[in-house]
FILOBA-218240 format. One record per residue (C-alpha): residue number from 1; x, y, z. Coordinates in Angstrom, 1 decimal, decimal comma. Layout:
{marlum NUM u X v Y w Z}
...
This chain:
{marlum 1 u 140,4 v -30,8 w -1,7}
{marlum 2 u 142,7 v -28,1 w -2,7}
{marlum 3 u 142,5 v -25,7 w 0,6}
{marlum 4 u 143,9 v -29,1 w 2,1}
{marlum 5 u 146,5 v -29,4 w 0,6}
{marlum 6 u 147,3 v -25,4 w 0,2}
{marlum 7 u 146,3 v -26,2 w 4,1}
{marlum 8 u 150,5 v -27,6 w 4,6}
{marlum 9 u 151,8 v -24,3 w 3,0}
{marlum 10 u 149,8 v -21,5 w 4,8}
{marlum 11 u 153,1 v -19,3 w 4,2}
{marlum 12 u 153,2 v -19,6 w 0,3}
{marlum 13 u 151,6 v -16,5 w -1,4}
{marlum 14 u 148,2 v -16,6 w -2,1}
{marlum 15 u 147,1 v -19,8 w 0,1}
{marlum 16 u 145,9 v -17,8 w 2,8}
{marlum 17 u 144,0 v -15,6 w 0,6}
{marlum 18 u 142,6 v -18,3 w -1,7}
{marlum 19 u 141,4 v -20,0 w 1,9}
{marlum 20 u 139,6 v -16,5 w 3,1}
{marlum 21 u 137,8 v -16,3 w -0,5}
{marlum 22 u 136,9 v -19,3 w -0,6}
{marlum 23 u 135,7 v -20,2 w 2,9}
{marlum 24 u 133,1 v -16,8 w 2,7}
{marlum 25 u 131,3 v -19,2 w -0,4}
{marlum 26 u 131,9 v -22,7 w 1,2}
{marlum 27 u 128,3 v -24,2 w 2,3}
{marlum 28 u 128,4 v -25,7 w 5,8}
{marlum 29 u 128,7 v -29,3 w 4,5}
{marlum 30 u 131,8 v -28,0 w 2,9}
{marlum 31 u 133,1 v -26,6 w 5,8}
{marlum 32 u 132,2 v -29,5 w 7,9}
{marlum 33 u 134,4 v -31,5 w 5,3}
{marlum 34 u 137,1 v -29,4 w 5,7}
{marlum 35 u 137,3 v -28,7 w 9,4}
{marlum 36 u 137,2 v -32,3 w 10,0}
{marlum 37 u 140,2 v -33,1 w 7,6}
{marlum 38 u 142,4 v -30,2 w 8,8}
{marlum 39 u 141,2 v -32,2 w 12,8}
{marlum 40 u 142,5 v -35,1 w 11,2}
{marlum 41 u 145,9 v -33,9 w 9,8}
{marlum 42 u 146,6 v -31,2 w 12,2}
{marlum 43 u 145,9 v -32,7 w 15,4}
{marlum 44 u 147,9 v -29,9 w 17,3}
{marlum 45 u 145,7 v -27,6 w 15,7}
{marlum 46 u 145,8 v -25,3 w 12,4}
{marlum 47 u 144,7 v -21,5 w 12,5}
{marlum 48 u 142,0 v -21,9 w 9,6}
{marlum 49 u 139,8 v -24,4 w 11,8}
{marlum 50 u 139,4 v -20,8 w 14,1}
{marlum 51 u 137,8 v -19,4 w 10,5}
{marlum 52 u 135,5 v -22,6 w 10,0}
């Protein structure tokens, strides 16, 4: 739930790099979650589903 929200301000400091850390421990239903709520609020796209 975090990442998603961190998800609007890619450019702040650390929300990038809190998204790479966590994403390397996030099991695939976590993953699944989140690729499918960035789908739903980035419907042009958002560079993290790439990393998903």
């Amino acid at each position: 739930m975090v990442l998603l929200y961190k998800s609007k301000h890619t450019g702040v400091t650390g929300n990038q790099l809190d998204f790479d850390n966590a994403a390397k421990e996030m099991s695939i239903k976590q993953q699944s979650w989140l690729k499918n709520a960035l789908s739903v609020m980035f419907s042009d796209g958002h560079n993290w589903l790439n990393n998903l």
